[in-house]
TORKOL-4160 file (C-alpha; in steps of 0.2 Angstrom, whole numbers, padded with zeros to 4 digits, m for minus):
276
<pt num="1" X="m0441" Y="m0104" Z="0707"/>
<pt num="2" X="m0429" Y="m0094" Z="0720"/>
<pt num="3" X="m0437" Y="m0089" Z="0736"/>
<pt num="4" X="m0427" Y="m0075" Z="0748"/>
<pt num="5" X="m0432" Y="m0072" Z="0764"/>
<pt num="6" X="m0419" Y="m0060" Z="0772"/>
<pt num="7" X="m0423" Y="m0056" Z="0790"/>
<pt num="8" X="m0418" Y="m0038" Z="0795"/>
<pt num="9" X="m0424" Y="m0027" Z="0812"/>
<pt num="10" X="m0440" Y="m0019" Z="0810"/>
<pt num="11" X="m0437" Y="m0006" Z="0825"/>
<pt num="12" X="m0443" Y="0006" Z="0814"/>
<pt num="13" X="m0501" Y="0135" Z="0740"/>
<pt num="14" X="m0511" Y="0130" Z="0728"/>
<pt num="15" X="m0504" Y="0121" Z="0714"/>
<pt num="16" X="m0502" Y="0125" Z="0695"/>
<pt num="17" X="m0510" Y="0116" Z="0682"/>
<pt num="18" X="m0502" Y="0099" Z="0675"/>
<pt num="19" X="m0491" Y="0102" Z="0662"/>
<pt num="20" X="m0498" Y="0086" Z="0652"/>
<pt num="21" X="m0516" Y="0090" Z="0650"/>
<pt num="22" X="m0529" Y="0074" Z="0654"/>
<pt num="23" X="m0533" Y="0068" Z="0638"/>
<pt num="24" X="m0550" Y="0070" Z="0630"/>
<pt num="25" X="m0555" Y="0052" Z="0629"/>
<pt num="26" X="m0554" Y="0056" Z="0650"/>
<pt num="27" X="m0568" Y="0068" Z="0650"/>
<pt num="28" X="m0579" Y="0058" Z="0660"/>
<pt num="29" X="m0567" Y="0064" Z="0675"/>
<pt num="30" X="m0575" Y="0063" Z="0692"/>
<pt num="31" X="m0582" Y="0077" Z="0704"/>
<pt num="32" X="m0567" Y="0087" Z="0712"/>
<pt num="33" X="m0570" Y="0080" Z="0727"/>
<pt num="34" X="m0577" Y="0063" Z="0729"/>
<pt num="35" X="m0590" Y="0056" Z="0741"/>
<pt num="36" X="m0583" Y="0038" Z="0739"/>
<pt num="37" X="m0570" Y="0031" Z="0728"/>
<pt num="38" X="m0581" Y="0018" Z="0718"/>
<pt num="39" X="m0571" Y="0012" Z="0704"/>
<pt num="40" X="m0562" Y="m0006" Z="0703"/>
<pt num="41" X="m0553" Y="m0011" Z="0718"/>
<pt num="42" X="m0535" Y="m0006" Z="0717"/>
<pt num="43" X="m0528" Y="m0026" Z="0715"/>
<pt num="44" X="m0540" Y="m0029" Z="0702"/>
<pt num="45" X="m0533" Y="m0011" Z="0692"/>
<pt num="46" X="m0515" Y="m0016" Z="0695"/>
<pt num="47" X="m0518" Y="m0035" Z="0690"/>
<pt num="48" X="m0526" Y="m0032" Z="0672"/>
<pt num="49" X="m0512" Y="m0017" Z="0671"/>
<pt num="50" X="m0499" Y="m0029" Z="0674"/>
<pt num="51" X="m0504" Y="m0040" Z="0663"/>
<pt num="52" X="m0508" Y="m0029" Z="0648"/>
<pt num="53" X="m0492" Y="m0021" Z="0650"/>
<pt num="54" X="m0483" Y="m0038" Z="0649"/>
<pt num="55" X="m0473" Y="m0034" Z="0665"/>
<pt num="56" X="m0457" Y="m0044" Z="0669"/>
<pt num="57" X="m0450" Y="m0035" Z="0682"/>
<pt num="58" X="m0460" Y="m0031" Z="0698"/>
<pt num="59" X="m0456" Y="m0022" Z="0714"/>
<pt num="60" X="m0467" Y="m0019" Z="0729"/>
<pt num="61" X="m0465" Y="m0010" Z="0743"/>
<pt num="62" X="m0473" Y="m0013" Z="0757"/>
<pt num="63" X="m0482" Y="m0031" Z="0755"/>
<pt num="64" X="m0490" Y="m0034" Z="0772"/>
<pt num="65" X="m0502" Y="m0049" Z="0767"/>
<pt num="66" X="m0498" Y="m0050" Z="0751"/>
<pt num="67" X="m0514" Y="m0048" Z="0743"/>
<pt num="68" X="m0507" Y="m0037" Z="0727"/>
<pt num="69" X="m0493" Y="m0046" Z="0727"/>
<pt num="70" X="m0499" Y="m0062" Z="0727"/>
<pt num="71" X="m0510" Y="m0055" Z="0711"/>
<pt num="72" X="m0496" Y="m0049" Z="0699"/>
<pt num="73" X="m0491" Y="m0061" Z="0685"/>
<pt num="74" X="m0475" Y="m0057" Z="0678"/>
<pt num="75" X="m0457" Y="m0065" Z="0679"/>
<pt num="76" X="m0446" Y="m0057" Z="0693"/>
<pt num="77" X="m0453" Y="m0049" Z="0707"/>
<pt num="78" X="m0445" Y="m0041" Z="0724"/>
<pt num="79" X="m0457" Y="m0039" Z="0740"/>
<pt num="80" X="m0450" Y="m0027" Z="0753"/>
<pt num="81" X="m0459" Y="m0026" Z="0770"/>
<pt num="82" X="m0453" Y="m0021" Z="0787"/>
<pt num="83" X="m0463" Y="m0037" Z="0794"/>
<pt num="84" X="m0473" Y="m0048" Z="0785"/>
<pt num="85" X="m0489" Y="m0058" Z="0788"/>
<pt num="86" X="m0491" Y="m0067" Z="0774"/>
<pt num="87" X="m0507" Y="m0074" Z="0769"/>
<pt num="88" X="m0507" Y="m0078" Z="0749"/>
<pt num="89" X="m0496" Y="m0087" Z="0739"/>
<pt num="90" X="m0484" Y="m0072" Z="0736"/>
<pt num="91" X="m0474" Y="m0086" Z="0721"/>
<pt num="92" X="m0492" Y="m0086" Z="0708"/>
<pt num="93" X="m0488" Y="m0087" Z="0693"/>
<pt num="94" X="m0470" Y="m0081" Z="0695"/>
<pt num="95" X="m0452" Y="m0088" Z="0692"/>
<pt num="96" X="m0441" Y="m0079" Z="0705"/>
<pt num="97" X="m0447" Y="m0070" Z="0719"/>
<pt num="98" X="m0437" Y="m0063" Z="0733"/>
<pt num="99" X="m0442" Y="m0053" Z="0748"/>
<pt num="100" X="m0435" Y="m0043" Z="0759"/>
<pt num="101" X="m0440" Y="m0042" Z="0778"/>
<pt num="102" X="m0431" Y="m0024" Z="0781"/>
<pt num="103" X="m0439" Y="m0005" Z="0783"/>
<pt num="104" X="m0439" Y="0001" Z="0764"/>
<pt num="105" X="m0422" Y="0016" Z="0768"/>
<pt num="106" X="m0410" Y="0000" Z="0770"/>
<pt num="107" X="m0418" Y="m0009" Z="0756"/>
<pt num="108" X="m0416" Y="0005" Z="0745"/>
<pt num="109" X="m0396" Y="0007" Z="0751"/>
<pt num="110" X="m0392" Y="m0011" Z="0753"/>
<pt num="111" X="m0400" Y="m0022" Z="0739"/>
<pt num="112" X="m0396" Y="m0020" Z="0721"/>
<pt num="113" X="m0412" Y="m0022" Z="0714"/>
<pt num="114" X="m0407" Y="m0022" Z="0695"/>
<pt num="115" X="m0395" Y="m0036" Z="0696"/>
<pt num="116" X="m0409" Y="m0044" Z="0706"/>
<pt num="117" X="m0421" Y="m0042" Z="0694"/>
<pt num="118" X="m0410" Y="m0043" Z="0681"/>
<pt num="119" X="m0416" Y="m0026" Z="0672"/>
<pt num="120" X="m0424" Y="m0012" Z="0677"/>
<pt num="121" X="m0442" Y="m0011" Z="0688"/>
<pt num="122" X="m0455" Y="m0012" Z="0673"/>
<pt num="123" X="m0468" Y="m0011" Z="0688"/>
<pt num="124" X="m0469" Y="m0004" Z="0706"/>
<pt num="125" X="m0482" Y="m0003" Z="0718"/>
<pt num="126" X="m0476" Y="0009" Z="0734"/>
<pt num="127" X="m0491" Y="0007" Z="0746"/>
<pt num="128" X="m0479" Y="0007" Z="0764"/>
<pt num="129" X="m0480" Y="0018" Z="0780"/>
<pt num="130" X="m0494" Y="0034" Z="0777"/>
<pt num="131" X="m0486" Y="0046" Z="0781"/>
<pt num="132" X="m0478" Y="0058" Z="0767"/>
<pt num="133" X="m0459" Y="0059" Z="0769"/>
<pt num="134" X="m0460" Y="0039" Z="0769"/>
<pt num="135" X="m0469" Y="0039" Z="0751"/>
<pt num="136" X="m0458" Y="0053" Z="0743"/>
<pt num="137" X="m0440" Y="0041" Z="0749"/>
<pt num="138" X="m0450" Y="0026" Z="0742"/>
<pt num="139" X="m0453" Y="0038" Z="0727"/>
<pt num="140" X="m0436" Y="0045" Z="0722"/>
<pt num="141" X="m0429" Y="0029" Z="0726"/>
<pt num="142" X="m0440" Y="0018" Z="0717"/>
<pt num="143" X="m0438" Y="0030" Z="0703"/>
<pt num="144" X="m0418" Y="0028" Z="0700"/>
<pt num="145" X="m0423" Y="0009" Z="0698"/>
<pt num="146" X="m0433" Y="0010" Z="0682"/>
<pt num="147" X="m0432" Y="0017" Z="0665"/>
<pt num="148" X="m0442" Y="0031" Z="0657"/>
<pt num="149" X="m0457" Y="0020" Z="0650"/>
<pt num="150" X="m0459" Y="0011" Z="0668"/>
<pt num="151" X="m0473" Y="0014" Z="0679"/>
<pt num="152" X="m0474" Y="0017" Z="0699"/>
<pt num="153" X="m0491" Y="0015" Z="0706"/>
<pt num="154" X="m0495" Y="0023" Z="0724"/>
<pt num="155" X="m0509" Y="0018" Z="0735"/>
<pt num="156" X="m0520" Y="0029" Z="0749"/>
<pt num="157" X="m0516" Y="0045" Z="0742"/>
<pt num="158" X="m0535" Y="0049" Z="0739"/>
<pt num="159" X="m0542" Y="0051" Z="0756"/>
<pt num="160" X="m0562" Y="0055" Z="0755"/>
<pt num="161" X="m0564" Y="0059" Z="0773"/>
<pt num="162" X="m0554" Y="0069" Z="0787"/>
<pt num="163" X="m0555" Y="0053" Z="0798"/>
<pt num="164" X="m0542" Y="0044" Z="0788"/>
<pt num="165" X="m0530" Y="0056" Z="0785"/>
<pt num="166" X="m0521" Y="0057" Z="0803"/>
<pt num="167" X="m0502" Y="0055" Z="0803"/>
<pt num="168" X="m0508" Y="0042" Z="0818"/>
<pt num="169" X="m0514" Y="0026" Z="0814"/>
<pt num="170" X="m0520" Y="0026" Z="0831"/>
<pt num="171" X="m0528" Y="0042" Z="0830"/>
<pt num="172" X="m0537" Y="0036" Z="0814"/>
<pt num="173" X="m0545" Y="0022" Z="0823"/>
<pt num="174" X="m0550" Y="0033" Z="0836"/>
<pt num="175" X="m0557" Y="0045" Z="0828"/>
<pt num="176" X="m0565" Y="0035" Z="0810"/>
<pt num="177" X="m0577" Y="0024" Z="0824"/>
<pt num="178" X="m0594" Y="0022" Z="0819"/>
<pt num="179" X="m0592" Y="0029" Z="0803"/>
<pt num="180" X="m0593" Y="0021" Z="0787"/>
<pt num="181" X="m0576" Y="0023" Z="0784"/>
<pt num="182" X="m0570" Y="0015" Z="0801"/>
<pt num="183" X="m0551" Y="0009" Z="0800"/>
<pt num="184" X="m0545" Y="0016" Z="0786"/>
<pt num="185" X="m0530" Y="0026" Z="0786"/>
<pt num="186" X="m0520" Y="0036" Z="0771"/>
<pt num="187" X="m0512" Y="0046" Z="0783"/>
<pt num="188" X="m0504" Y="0061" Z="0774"/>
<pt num="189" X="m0498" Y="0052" Z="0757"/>
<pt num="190" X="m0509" Y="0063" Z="0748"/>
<pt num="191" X="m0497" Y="0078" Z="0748"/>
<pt num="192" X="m0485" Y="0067" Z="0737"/>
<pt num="193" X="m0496" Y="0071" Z="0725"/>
<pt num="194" X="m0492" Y="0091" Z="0725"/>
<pt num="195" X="m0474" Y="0089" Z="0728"/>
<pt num="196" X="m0471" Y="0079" Z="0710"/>
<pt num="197" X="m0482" Y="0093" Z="0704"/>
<pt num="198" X="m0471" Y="0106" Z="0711"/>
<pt num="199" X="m0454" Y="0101" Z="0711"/>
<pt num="200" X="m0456" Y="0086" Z="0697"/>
<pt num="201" X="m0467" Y="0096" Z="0681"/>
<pt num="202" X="m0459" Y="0083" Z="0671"/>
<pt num="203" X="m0469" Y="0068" Z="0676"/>
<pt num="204" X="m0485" Y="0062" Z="0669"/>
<pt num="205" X="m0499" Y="0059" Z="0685"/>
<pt num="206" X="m0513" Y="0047" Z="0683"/>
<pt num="207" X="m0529" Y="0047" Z="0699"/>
<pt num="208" X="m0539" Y="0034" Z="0695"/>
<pt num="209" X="m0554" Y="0031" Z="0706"/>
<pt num="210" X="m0548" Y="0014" Z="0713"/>
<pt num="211" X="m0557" Y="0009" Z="0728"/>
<pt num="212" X="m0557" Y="0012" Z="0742"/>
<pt num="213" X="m0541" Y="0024" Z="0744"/>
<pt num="214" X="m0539" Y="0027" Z="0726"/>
<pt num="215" X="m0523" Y="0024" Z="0716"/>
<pt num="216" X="m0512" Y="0037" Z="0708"/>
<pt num="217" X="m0499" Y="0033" Z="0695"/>
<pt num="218" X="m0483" Y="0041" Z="0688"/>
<pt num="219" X="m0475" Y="0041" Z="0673"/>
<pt num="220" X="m0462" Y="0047" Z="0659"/>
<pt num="221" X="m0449" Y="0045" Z="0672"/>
<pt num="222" X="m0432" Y="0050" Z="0673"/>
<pt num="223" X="m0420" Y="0037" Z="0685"/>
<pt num="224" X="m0405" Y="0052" Z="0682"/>
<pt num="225" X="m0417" Y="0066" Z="0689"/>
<pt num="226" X="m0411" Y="0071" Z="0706"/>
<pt num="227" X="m0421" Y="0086" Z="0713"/>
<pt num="228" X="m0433" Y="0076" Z="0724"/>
<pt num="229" X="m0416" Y="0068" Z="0735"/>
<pt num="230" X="m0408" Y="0084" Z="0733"/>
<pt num="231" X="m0419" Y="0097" Z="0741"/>
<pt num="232" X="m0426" Y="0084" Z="0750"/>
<pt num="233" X="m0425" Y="0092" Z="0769"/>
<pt num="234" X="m0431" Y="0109" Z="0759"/>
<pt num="235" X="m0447" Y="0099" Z="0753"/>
<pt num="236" X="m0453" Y="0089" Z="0770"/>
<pt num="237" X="m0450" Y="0106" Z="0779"/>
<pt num="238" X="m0464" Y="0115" Z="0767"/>
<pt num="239" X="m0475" Y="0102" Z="0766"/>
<pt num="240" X="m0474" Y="0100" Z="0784"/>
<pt num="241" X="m0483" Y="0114" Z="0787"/>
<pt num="242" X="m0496" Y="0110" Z="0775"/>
<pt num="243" X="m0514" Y="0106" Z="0783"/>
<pt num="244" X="m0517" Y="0091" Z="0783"/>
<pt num="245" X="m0535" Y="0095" Z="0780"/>
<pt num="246" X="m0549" Y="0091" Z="0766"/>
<pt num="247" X="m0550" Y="0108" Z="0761"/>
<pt num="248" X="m0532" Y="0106" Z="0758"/>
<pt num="249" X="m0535" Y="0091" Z="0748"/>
<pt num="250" X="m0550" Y="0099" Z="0740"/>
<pt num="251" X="m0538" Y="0112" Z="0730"/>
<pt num="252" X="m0524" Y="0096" Z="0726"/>
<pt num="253" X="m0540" Y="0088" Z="0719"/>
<pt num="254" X="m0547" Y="0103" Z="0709"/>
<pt num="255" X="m0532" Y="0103" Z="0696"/>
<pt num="256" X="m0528" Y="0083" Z="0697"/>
<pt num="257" X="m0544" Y="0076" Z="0690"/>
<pt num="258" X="m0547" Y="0059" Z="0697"/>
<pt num="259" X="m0552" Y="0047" Z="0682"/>
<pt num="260" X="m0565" Y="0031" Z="0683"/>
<pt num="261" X="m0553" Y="0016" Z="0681"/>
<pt num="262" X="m0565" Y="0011" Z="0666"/>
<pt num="263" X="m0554" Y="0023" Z="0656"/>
<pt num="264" X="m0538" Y="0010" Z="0660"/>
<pt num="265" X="m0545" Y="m0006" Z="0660"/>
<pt num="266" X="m0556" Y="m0003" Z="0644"/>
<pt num="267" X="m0542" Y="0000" Z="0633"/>
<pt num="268" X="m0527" Y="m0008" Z="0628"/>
<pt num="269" X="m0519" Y="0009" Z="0624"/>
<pt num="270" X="m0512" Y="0015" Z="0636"/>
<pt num="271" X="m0502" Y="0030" Z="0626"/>
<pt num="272" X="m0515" Y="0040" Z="0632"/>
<pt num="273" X="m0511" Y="0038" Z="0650"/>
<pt num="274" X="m0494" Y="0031" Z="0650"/>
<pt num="275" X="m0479" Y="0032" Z="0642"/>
<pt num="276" X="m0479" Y="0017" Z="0631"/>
């Protein structure tokens, strides 16, 4: 087992429909815009994917705690997090592990992660800073790293209530007290979401219902594809000015069904989902 800690500064329109249709064996999709999210919580759904997927080569970005991380079973796994608190045994059931105490950007530009991992990612969870921009750079970068059957997961991108969707943790505290949803934050991360769907047709998006924040992952990638990086400032500028409001989530939600995660975690086919 090989443990790396490297210690860094931590200063730190309406959309078209998909181009892959949800499956039939989906129809049971949920509401256009959900109360609460009251499927599996998100661990649980990444651990059983993980497994059934036979996953070797893990990335996570943004590890906190390490309460998914902790939870993954697979071979090689990299943990990147601009400050860690670690409270689970991050090594479980894993033969290398190696994480990276650095803001995600110079993770991305510094570290080889394929030589690291000794292939390409065959799993990545991105659940780091809420706020849009962040998650696309995590997106496109993470996305070079894998092959086209790999799978990036993305967490908070489901907000079921205006109080969590500030830019501002801070804001979100503030203004979620004394509701039922006090503390939780997704910040803006749900506009990722409409950018694949606008600038990426290509991709294969999965909602699942995962509480509490919901989980959304993409597939049939392309680590050559370069439009995301490219017309990056071009993107953030539009999306910018985008409310960050419910009814503008409402309208992302209309044409991106969100599914139960019984529809995942049922089945060990996952053709119908993923690319296989």
């Amino acid at each position: 087992m090989i443990t790396d800690v490297l210690a860094r500064d931590t200063t730190v329109q309406r959309l078209e429909a998909p181009e892959h249709p949800v499956p039939e064996a989906a129809s049971s999709a949920l509401a256009a815009y959900p109360a609460d999210l009251s499927g599996d919580y998100y661990v649980t759904v990444l651990k059983k994917l993980a497994k059934t997927r036979s996953v070797k080569r893990y990335l996570e970005v943004g590890v906190n705690k390490g309460n998914c991380f902790s939870q993954i079973a697979c071979e090689r796994a990299i943990g990147v997090d601009p400050a860690f608190e670690l409270k689970e045994n991050v090594t479980n059931g894993k033969k290398d592990v190696r994480l990276f105490q650095m803001p995600s950007d110079a993770f991305f530009e510094e570290v080889d992660v394929r030589a690291a991992l000794g292939g390409p990612v065959d799993l990545a969870f991105l659940d780091g800073l809420h706020q849009f921009e962040y998650l696309l750079r995590d997106f496109y970068n993470t996305e070079r790293l894998c092959a086209p059957n790999s799978l990036i997961a993305m967490h908070d991108c489901l907000p079921v209530s205006e109080t969590m969707m500030s830019r501002s943790i801070s804001d979100t505290m503030r203004l979620s007290k004394g509701t039922r949803h006090e503390g939780w934050w997704t910040g803006d991360v749900w506009k990722v979401i409409a950018i694949l769907r606008k600038f990426r047709p290509d991709l294969r998006i999965v909602c699942l219902d995962a509480a509490p924040t919901g989980l959304v992952f993409v597939s049939n990638l392309d680590p050559a594809n370069t439009a995301l990086s490219r017309d990056y400032c071009r993107i953030v500028d539009e999306f910018a000015s985008v409310p960050n409001t419910l009814q503008a989530v409402s309208e992302v939600y209309e044409t991106q069904p969100i599914l139960p995660t019984s529809a995942i975690l049922n089945g060990f086919d996952h053709s119908l989902y993923f690319r296989a």
